[in-house]
C-alpha positions in Angstrom: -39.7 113.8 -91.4 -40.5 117.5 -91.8 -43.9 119.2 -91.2 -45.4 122.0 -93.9 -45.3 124.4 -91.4 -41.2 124.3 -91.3 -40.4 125.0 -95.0 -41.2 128.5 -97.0 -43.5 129.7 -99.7 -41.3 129.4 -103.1 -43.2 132.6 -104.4 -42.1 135.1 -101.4 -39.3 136.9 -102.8 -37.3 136.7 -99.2 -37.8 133.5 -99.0 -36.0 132.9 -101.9 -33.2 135.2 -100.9 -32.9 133.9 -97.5 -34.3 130.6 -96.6 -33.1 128.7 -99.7 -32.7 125.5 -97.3 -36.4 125.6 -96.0 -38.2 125.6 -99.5 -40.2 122.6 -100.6 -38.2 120.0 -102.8 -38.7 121.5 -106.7 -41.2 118.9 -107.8 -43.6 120.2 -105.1 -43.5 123.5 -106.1 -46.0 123.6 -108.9 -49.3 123.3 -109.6 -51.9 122.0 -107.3 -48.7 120.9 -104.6 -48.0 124.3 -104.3 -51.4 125.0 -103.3 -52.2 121.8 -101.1 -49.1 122.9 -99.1 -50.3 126.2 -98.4 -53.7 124.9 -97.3 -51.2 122.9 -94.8 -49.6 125.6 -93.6 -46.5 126.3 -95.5 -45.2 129.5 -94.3 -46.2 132.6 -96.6 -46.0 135.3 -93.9 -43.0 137.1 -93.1 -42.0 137.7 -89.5 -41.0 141.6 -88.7 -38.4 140.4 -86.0 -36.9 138.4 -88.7 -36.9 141.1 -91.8 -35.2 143.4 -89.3 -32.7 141.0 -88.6 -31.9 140.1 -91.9 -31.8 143.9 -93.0 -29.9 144.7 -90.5 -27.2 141.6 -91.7 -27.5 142.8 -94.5 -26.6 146.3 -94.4 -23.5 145.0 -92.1 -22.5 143.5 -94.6 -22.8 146.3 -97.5 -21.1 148.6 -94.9 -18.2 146.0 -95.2 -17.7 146.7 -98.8 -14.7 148.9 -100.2 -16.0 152.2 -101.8 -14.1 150.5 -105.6 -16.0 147.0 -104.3 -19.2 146.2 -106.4 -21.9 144.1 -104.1 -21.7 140.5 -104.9 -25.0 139.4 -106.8 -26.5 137.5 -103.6 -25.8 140.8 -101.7 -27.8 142.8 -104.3 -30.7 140.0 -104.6 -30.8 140.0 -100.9 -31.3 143.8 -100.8 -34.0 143.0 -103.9 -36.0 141.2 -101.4 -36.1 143.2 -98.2 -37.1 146.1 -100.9 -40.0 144.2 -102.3 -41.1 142.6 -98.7 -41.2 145.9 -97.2 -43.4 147.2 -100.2 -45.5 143.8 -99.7 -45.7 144.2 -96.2 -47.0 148.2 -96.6 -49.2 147.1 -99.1 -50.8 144.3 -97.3 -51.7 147.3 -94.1 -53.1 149.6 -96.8 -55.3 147.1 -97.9 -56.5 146.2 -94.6 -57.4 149.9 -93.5 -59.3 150.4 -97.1 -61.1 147.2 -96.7 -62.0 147.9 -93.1 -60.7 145.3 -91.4 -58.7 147.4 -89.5 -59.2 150.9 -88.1 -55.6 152.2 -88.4 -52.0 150.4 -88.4 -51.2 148.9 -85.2 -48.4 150.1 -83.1 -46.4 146.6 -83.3 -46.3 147.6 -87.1 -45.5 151.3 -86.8 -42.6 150.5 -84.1 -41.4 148.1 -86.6 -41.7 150.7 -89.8 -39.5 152.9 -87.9 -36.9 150.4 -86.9 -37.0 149.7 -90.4 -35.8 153.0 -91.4 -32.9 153.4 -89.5 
């Protein structure tokens, strides 16, 4: 047995990329399972300890590659998603500072934007 809360939103791009194991079972994927899970507590959200750890892995392993070497396509759809997370994760901040709901970014966020760069 398995609670909601240990498998991964299908529709999060890094999910996809990097938690293939913890997604629902297909059939539960669609329609109004998708959304009953959700209101469970699938996990949608994703962790900034987590992305850093997979960018990190991930640029490890690009760094790995000869200069004549072309990325393998898991290596590129990896990349893909920390890309589009990051964009997703800025986003979401913005939002929150128009809306109001928060004054300015938090530090936890900041120190993590700048890991992030490195």
């Amino acid at each position: 047995r398995f609670l909601v809360s240990e498998f991964y939103d299908p529709d999060v791009q890094f999910h996809i990329a990097f938690n293939k194991t913890k997604l629902p079972p297909p059939d539960w994927c669609k329609g109004e399972w998708i959304q009953f899970l959700r209101q469970l507590g699938l996990q949608r959200n994703v962790d900034n300890n987590v992305w850093l750890s997979k960018a990190k892995k991930t640029a490890d392993d690009a760094a790995k590659l000869s200069k004549l070497e072309k990325p393998s396509e898991e290596l590129i759809e990896r990349s893909e998603s920390l890309i589009s997370s990051l964009k997703d994760m800025i986003y979401y901040k913005q939002k929150q500072i128009t809306e109001g709901t928060i004054e300015h970014l938090d530090i936890n966020f900041v120190s993590f934007l700048t890991k992030a760069s490195k």
